[in-house]
MDTraj code that builds the backbone (N, CA, C; nanometers):
import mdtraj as md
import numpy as np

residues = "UNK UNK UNK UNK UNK UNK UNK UNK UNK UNK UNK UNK UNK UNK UNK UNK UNK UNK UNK UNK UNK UNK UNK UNK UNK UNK UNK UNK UNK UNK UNK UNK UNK UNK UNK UNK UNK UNK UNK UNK UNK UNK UNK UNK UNK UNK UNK UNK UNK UNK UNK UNK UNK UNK UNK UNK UNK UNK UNK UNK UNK UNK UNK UNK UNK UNK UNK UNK UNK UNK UNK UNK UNK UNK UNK UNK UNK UNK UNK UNK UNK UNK UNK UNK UNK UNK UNK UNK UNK UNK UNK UNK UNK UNK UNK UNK UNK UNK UNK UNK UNK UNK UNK UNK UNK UNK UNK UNK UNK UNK UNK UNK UNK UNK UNK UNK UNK UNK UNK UNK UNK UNK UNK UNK UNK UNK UNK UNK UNK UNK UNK UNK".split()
xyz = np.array([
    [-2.0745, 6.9717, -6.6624],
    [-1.9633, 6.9220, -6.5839],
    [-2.0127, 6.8473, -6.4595],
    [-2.1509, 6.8655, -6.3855],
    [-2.1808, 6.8372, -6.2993],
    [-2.2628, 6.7398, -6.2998],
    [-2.2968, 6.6596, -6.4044],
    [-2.3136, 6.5573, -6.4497],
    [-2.2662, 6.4604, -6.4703],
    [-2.1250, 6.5055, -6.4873],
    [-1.9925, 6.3826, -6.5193],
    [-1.9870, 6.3496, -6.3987],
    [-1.9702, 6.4550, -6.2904],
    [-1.9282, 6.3852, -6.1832],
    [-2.0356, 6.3268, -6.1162],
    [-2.1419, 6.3270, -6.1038],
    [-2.2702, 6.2036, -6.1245],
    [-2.2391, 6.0761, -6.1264],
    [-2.2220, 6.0659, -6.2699],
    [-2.1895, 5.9962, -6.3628],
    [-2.1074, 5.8892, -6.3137],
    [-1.9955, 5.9537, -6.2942],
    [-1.8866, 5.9058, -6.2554],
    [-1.9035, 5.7797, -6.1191],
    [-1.9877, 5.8502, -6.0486],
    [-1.9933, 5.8097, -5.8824],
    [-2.1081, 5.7064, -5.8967],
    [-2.2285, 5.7097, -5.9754],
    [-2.3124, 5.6380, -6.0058],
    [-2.2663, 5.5312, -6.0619],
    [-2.1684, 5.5100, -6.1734],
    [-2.0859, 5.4107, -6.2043],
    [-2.0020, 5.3286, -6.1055],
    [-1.9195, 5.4393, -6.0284],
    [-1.8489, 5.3561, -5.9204],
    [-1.9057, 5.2729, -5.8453],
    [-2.0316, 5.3149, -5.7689],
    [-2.1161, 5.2623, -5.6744],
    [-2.1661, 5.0991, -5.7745],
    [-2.2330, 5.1320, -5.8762],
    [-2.2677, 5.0010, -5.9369],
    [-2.1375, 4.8828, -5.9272],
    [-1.9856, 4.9271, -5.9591],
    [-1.9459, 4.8552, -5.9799],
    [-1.8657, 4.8034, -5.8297],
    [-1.8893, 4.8996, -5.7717],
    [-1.8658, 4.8674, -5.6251],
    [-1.9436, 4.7221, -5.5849],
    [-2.0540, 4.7272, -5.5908],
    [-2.1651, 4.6304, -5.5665],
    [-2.1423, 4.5270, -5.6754],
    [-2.1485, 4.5525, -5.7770],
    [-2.0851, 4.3849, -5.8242],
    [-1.9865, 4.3594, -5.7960],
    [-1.8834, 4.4345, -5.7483],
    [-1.6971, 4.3614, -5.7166],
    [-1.7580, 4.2732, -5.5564],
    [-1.8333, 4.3280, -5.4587],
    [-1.8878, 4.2680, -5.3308],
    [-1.9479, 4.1672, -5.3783],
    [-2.0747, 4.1799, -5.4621],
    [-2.1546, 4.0806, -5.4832],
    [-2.1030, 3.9258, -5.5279],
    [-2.0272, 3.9591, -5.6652],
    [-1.9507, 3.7983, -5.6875],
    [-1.8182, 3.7903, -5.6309],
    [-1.7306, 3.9258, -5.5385],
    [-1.6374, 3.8520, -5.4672],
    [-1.6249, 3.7769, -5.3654],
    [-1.7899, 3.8048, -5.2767],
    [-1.7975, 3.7793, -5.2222],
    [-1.8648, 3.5857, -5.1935],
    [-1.9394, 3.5730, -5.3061],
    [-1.9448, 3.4456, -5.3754],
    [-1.8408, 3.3790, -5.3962],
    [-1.7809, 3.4376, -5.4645],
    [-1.6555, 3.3480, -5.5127],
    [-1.5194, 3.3564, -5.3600],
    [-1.5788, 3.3975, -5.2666],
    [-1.4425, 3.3449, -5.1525],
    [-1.5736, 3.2932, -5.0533],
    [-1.6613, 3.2651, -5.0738],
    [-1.7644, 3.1618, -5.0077],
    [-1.7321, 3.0638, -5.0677],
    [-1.6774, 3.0306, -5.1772],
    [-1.6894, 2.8828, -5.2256],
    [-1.5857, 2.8493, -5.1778],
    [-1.4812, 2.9422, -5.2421],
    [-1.3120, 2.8476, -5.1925],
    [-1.2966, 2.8367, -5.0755],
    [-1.4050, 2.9320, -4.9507],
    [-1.3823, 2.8509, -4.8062],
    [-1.4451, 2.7384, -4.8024],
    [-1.5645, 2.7065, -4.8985],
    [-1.5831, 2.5908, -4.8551],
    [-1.5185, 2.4720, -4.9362],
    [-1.4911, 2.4939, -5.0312],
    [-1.4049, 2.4050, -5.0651],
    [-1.3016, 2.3685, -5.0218],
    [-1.2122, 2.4917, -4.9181],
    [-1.1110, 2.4436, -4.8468],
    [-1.1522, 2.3778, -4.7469],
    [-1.2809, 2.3547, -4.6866],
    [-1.3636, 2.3087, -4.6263],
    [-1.3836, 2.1422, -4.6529],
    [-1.3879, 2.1355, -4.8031],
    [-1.3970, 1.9755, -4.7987],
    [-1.2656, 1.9116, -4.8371],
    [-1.1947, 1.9882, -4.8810],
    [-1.0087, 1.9176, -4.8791],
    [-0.9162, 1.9906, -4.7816],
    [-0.9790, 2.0026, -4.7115],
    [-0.9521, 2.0273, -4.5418],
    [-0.7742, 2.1734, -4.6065],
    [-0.7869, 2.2095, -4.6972],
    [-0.6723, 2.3197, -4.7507],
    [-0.7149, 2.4640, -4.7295],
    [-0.6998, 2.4793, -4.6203],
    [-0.7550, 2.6601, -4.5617],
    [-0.6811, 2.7726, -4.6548],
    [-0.5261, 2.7355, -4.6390],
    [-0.4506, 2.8268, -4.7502],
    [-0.5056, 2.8729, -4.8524],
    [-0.5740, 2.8230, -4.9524],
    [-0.6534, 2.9355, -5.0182],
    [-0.7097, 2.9844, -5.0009],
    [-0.8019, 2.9709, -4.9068],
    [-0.9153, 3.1017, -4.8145],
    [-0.8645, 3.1958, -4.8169],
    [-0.7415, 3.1640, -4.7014],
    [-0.6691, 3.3167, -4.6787],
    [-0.5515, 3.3777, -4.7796],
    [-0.5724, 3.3155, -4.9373],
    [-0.4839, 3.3833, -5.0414],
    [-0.5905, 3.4830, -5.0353],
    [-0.7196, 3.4320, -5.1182],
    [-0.8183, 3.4128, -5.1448],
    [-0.8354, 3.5519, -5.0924],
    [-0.8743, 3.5445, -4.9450],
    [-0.9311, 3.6449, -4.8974],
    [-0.8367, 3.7571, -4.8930],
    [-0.7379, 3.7708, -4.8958],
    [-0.6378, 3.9043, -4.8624],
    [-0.5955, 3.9618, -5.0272],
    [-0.6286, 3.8415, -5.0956],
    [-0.6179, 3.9689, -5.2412],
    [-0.7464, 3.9931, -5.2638],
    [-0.8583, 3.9402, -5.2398],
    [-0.9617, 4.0293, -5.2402],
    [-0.9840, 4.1658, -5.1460],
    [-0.9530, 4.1621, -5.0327],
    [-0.9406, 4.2812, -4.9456],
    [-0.8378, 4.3648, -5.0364],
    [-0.7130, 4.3209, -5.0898],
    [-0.6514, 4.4276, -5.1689],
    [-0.6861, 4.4597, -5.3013],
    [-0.7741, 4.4085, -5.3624],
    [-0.8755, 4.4261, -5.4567],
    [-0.9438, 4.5662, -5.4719],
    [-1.0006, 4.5609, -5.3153],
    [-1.1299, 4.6056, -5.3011],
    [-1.0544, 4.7479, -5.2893],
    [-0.9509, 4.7710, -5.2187],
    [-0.8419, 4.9013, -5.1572],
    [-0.7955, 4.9475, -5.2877],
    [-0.7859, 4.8538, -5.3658],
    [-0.7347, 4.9287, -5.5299],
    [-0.8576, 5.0385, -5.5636],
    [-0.9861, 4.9649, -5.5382],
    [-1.0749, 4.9922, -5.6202],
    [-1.1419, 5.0834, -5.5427],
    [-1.1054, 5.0729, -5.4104],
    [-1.1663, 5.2069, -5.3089],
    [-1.0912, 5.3426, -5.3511],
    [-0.9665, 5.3486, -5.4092],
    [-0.8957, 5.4667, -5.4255],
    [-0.9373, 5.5198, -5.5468],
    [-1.0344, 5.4240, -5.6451],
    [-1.0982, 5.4761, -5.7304],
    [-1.2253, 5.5829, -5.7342],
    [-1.2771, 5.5807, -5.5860],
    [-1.3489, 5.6680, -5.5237],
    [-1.2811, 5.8221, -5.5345],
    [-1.1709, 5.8315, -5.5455],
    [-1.1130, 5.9860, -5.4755],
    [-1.0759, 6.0331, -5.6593],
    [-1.0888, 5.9480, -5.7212],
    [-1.0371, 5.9420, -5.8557],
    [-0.9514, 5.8700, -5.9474],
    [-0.9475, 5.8736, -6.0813],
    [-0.8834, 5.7335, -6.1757],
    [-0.7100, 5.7921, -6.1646],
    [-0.6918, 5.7221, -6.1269],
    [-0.4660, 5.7550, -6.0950],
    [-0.4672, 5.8005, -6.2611],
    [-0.3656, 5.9151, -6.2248],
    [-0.3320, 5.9671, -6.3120],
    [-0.1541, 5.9226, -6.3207],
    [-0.1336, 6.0587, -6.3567],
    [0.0371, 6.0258, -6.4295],
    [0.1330, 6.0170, -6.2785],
    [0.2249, 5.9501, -6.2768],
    [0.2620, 5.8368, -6.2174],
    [0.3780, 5.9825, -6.0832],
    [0.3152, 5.9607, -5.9541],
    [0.3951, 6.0723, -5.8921],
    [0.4190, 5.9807, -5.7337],
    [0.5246, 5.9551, -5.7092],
    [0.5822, 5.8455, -5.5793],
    [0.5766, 5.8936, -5.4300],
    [0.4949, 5.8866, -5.3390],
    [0.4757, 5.9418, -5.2193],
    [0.5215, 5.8330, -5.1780],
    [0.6821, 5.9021, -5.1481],
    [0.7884, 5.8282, -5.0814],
    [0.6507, 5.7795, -4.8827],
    [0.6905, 5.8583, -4.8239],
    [0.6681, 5.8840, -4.7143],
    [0.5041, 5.7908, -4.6965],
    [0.4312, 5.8034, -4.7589],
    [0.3045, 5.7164, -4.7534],
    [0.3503, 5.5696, -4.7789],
    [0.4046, 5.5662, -4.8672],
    [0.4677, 5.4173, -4.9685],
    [0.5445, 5.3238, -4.8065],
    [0.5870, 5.4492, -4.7567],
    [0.6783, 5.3747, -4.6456],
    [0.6096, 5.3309, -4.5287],
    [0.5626, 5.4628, -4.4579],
    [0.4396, 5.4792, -4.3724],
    [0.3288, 5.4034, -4.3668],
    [0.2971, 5.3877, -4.4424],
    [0.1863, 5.3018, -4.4510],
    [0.1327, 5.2388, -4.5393],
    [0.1939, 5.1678, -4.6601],
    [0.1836, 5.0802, -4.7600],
    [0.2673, 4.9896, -4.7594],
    [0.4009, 4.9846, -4.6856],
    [0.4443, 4.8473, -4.6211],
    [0.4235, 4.8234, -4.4854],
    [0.4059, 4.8881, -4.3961],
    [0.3222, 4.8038, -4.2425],
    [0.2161, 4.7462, -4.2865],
    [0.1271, 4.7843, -4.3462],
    [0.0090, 4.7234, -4.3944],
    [0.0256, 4.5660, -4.4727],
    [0.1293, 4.6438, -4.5618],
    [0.1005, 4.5229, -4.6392],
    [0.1837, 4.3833, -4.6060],
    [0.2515, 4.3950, -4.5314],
    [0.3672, 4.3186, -4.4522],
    [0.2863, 4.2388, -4.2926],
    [0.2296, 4.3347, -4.2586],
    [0.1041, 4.2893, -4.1806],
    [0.0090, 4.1836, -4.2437],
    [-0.0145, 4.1859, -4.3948],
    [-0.1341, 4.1804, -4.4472],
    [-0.0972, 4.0288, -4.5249],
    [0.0425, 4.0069, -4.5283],
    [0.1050, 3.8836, -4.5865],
    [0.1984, 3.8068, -4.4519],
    [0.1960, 3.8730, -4.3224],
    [0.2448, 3.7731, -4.2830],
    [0.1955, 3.6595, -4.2314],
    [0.0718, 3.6364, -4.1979],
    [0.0101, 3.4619, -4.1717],
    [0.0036, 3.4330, -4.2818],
    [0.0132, 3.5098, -4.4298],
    [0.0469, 3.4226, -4.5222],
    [0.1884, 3.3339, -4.5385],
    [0.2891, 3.3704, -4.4943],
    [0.3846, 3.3187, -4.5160],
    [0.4280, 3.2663, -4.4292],
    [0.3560, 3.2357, -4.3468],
    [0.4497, 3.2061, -4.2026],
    [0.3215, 3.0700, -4.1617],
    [0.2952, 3.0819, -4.2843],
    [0.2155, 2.9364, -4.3214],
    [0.3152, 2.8021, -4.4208],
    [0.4011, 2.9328, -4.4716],
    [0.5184, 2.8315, -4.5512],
    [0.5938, 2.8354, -4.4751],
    [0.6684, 2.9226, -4.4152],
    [0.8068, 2.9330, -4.3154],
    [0.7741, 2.9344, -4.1920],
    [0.8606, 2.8985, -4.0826],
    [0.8830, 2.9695, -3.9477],
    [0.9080, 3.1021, -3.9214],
    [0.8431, 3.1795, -3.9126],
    [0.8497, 3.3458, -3.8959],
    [0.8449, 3.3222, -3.7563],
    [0.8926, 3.4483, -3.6789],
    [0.9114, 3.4794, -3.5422],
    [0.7487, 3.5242, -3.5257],
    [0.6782, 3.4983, -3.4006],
    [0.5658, 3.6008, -3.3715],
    [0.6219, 3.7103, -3.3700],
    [0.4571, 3.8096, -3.4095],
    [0.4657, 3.9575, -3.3488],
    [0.3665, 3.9560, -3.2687],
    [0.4440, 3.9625, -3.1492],
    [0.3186, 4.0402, -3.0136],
    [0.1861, 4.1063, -3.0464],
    [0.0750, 4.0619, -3.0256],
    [-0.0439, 4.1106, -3.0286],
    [-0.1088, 4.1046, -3.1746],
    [-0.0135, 4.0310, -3.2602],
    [-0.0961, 4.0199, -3.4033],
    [-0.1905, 3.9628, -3.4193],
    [-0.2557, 3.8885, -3.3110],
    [-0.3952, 3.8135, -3.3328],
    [-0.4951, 3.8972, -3.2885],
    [-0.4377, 3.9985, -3.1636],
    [-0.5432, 4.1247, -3.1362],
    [-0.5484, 4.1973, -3.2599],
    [-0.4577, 4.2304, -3.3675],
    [-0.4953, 4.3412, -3.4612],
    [-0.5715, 4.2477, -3.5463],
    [-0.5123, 4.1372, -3.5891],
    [-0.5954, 4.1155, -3.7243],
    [-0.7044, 3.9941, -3.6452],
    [-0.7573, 4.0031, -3.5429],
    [-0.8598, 3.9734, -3.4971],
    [-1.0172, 4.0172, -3.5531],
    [-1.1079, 3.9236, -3.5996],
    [-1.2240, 3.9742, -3.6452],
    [-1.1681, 4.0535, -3.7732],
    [-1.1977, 4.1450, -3.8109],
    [-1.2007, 4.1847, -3.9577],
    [-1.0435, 4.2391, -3.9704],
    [-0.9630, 4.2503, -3.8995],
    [-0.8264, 4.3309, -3.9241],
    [-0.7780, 4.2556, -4.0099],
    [-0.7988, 4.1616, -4.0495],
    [-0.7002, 4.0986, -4.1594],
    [-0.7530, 4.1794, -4.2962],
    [-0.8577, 4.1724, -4.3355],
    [-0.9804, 4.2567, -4.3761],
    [-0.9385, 4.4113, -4.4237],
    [-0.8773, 4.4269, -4.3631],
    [-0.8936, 4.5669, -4.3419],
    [-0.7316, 4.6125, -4.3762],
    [-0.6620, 4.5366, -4.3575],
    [-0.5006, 4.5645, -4.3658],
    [-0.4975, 4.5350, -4.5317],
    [-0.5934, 4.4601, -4.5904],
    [-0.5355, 4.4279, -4.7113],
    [-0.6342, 4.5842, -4.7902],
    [-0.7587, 4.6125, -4.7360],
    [-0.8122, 4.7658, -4.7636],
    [-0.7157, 4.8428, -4.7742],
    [-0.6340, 4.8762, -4.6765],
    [-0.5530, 5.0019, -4.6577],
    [-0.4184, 4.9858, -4.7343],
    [-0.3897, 4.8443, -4.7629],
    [-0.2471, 4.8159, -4.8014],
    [-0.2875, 4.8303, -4.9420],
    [-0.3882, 4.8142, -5.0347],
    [-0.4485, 4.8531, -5.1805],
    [-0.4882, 5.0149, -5.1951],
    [-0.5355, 5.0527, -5.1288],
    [-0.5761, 5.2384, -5.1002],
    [-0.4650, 5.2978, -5.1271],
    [-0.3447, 5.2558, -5.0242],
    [-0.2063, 5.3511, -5.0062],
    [-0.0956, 5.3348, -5.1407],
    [-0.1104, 5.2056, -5.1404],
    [-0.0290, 5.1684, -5.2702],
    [-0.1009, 5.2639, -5.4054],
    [-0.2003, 5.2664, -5.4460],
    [-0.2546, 5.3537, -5.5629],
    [-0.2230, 5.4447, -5.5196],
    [-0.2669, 5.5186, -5.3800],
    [-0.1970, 5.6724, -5.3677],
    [-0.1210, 5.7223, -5.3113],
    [-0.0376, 5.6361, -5.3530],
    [0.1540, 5.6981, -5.3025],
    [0.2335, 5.6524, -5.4391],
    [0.1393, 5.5988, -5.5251],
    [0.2365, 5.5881, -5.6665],
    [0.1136, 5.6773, -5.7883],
    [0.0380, 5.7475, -5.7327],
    [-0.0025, 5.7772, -5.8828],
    [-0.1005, 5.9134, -5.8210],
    [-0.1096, 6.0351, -5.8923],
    [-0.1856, 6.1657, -5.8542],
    [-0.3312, 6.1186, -5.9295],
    [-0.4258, 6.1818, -5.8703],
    [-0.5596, 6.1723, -5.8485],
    [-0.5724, 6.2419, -6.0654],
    [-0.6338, 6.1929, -6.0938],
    [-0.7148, 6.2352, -6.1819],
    [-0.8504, 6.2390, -6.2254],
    [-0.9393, 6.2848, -6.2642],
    [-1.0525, 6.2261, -6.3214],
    [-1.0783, 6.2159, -6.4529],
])
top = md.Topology()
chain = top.add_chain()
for i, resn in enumerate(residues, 1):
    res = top.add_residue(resn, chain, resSeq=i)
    for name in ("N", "CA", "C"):
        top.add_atom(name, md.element.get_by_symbol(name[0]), res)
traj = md.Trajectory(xyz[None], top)
């Protein structure tokens, strides 16, 4: 039994490192390609579903989601601030959205980064119980 779970974590870690390795390639290019047709907007698709990528695949750390159980209170708490956080310079690249006070201090340096981490983490575990 104590092997599986080895197993298990030794696998994760590998595939941890290739999801970094070519995601991280592949949103080096499309910045620079938004770079030579001067179109930033895909960077930052680009980059915030990879950050929620990575939050899917971080909750794969604690274990593979099992049968399907709704954590109202997380889902609310903190899988839409996040993720509402985590899409709004996306959209407010198409629309006029109102500012929010101090949103360039949060998603300053890596917070953009990091909102799409937590907004992929919470979403797997507020809709699905831990299994292995």
């Amino acid at each position: 039994m104590k092997k599986k779970g080895y197993m298990y974590y030794i696998i994760w870690i590998i595939g941890a490192l290739l999801l970094l390795y070519y995601g991280n390639h592949y949103l080096n290019d499309v910045v620079r390609q938004g770079e030579v047709d001067f179109n930033i907007k895909r960077g930052v698709w680009v980059g915030a579903a990879y950050s929620f990528i990575l939050g899917i695949y971080l909750s794969a750390l604690f274990g593979l989601p099992g049968r399907s159980n709704f954590n109202k209170p997380m889902f609310i708490s903190v899988f839409l601030p996040s993720f509402i956080l985590l899409i709004y310079v996306l959209l407010s690249s198409y629309t006029k959205l109102p500012t929010i006070p101090y949103y360039a201090d949060i998603t300053g340096r890596n917070g953009h980064f990091f909102l799409g981490v937590i907004s992929g983490l919470s979403l797997i575990k507020s809709l699905f119980d831990t299994r292995r």
